[in-house]
C-alpha positions as CSV (number, residue, x, y, z in Angstrom):
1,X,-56.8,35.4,9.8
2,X,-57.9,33.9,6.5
3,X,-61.8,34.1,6.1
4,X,-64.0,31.7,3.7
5,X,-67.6,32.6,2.9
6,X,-69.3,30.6,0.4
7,X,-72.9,31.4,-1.3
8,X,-71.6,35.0,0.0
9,X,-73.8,37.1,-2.5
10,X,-77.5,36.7,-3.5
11,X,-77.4,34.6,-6.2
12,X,-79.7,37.0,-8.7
13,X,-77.0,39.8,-8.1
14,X,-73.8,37.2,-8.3
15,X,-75.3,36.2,-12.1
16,X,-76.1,40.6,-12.3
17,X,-71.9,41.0,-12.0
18,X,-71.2,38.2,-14.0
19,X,-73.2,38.3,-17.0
20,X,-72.0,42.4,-17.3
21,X,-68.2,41.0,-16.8
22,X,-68.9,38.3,-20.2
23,X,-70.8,40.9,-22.1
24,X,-68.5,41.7,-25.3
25,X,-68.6,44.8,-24.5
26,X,-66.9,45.1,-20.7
27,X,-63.7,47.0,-21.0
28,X,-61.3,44.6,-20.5
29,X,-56.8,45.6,-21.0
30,X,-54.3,43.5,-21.1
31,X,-51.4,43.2,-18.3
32,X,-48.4,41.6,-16.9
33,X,-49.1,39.2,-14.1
34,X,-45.6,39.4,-12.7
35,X,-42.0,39.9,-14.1
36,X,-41.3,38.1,-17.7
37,X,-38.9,35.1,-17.1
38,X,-38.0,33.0,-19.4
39,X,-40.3,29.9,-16.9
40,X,-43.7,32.4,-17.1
41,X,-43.1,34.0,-20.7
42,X,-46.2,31.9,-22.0
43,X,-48.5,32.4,-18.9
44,X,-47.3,36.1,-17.7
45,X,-50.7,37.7,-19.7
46,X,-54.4,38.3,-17.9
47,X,-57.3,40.6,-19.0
48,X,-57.5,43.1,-16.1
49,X,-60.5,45.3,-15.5
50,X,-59.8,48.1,-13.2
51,X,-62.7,49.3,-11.1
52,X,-61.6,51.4,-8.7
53,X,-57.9,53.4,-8.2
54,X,-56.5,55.0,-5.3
55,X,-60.0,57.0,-4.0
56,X,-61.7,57.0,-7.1
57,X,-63.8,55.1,-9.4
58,X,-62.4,54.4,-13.0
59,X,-65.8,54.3,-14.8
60,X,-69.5,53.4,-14.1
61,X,-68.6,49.7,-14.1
62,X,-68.1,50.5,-9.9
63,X,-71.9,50.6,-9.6
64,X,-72.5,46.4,-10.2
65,X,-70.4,46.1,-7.7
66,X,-73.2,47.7,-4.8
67,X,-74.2,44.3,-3.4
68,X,-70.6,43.5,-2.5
69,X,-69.8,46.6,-0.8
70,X,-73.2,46.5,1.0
71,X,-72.0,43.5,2.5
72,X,-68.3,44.3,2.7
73,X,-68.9,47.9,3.9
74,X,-65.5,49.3,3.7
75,X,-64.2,52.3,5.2
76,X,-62.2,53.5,2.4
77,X,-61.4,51.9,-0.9
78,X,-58.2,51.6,-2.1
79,X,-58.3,49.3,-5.5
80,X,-60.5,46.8,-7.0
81,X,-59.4,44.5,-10.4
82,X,-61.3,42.2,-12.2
83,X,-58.2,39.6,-13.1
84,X,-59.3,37.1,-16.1
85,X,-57.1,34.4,-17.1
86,X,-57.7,31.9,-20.0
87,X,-57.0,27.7,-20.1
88,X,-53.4,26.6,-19.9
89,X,-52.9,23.0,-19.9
90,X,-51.5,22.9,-16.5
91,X,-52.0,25.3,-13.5
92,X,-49.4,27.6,-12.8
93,X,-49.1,29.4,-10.0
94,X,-47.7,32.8,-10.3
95,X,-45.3,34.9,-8.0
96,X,-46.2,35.6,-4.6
97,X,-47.3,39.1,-4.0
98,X,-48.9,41.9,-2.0
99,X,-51.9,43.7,-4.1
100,X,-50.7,46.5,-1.8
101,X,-47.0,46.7,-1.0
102,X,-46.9,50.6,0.1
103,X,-49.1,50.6,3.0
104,X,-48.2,47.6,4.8
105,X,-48.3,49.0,8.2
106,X,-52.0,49.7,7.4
107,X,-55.1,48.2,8.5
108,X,-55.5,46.8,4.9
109,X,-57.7,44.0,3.9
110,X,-57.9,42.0,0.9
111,X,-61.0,39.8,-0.5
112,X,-61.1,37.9,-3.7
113,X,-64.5,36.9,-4.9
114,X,-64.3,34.1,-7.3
115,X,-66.2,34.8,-10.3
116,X,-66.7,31.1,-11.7
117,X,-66.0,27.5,-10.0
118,X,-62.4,25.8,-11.8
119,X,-59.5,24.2,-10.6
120,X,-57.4,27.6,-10.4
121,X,-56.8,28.4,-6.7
122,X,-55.0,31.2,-4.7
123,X,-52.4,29.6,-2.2
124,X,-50.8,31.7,0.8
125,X,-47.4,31.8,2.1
126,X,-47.9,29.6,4.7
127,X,-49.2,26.9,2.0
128,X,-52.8,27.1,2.8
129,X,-55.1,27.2,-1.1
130,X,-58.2,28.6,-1.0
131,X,-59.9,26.9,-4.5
132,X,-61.5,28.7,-7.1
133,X,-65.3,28.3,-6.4
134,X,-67.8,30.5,-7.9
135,X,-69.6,33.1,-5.9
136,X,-66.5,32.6,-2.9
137,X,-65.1,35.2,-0.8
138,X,-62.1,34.9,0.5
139,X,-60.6,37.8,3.1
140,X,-57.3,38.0,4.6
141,X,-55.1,40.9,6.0
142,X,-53.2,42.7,3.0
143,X,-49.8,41.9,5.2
144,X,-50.3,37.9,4.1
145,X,-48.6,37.4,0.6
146,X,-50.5,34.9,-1.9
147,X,-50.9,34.0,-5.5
148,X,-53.0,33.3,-7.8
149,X,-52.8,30.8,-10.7
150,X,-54.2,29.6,-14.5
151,X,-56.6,26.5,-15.2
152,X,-56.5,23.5,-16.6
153,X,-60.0,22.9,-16.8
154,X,-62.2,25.4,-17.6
155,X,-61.7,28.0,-20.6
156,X,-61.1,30.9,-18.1
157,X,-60.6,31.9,-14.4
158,X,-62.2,35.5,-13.4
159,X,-61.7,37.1,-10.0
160,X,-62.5,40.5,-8.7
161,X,-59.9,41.6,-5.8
162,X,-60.8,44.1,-3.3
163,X,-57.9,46.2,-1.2
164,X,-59.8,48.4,1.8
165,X,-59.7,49.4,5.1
């Protein structure tokens, strides 16, 4: 159910999506991660980029991300989010979740591509962690709740997540 690929892109177009992600000028925003509580006030912040909405692109940044949907080939997009989360001393893991919660009798799939190689992880319901290793794909059925968390060892932690059928 839960599919690992490492190396999964070509390593000249992996760099390509990376290097546009750190430029200064990539559109980042700011979001919630989960509900405030008074355990997550200090870790409840990430730098989202939102590439793709419910059937339609929400800029030009869509196009670096041709190699990965050659390879993914989905039938119909749903969402796709950059998440960026900065050093915290420890890792946290944040709230278990759905990235889709509305259509879970749907064929849905999810994949996480791990943008750079640090201690974060995202861990599954049933315990399982896939770590945070650059260049990574993980896949799994939308139905499966997960989380992701900070890091402890590296300034930042950048994922892009996929939701398609």
């Amino acid at each position: 159910m839960i599919e690992i690929l490492d190396n999964y892109l070509n390593i000249n177009d992996f760099k390509m999506i990376r290097t546009a992600m750190m430029q200064y000028d990539f559109p980042w925003g700011i979001s919630k991660i989960v509900d405030d509580t008074k355990e997550n006030y200090l870790t409840n912040l990430q730098m989202v980029h939102l590439f793709y909405n419910r059937y339609a692109p929400t800029g030009d940044t869509i196009q670096l991300l041709n190699p990965i949907f050659k390879k993914i080939q989905p039938f119909a997009l749903l969402r796709v989010k950059a998440n960026f989360m900065t050093y915290y001393p420890v890792v946290r893991e944040h709230d278990m979740h759905y990235d889709i919660d509305d259509g879970l009798e749907l064929p849905i799939k999810t994949s996480i591509l791990y943008m750079n190689t640090c201690d974060g992880y995202t861990k599954f319901e049933n315990g399982d962690i896939v770590e945070s290793i650059e260049n990574r794909l993980v896949t799994f059925p939308n139905t499966i709740r997960h989380c992701g968390t900070t890091t402890s060892n590296s300034p930042y932690r950048m994922v892009i997540n996929f939701n398609y059928v």
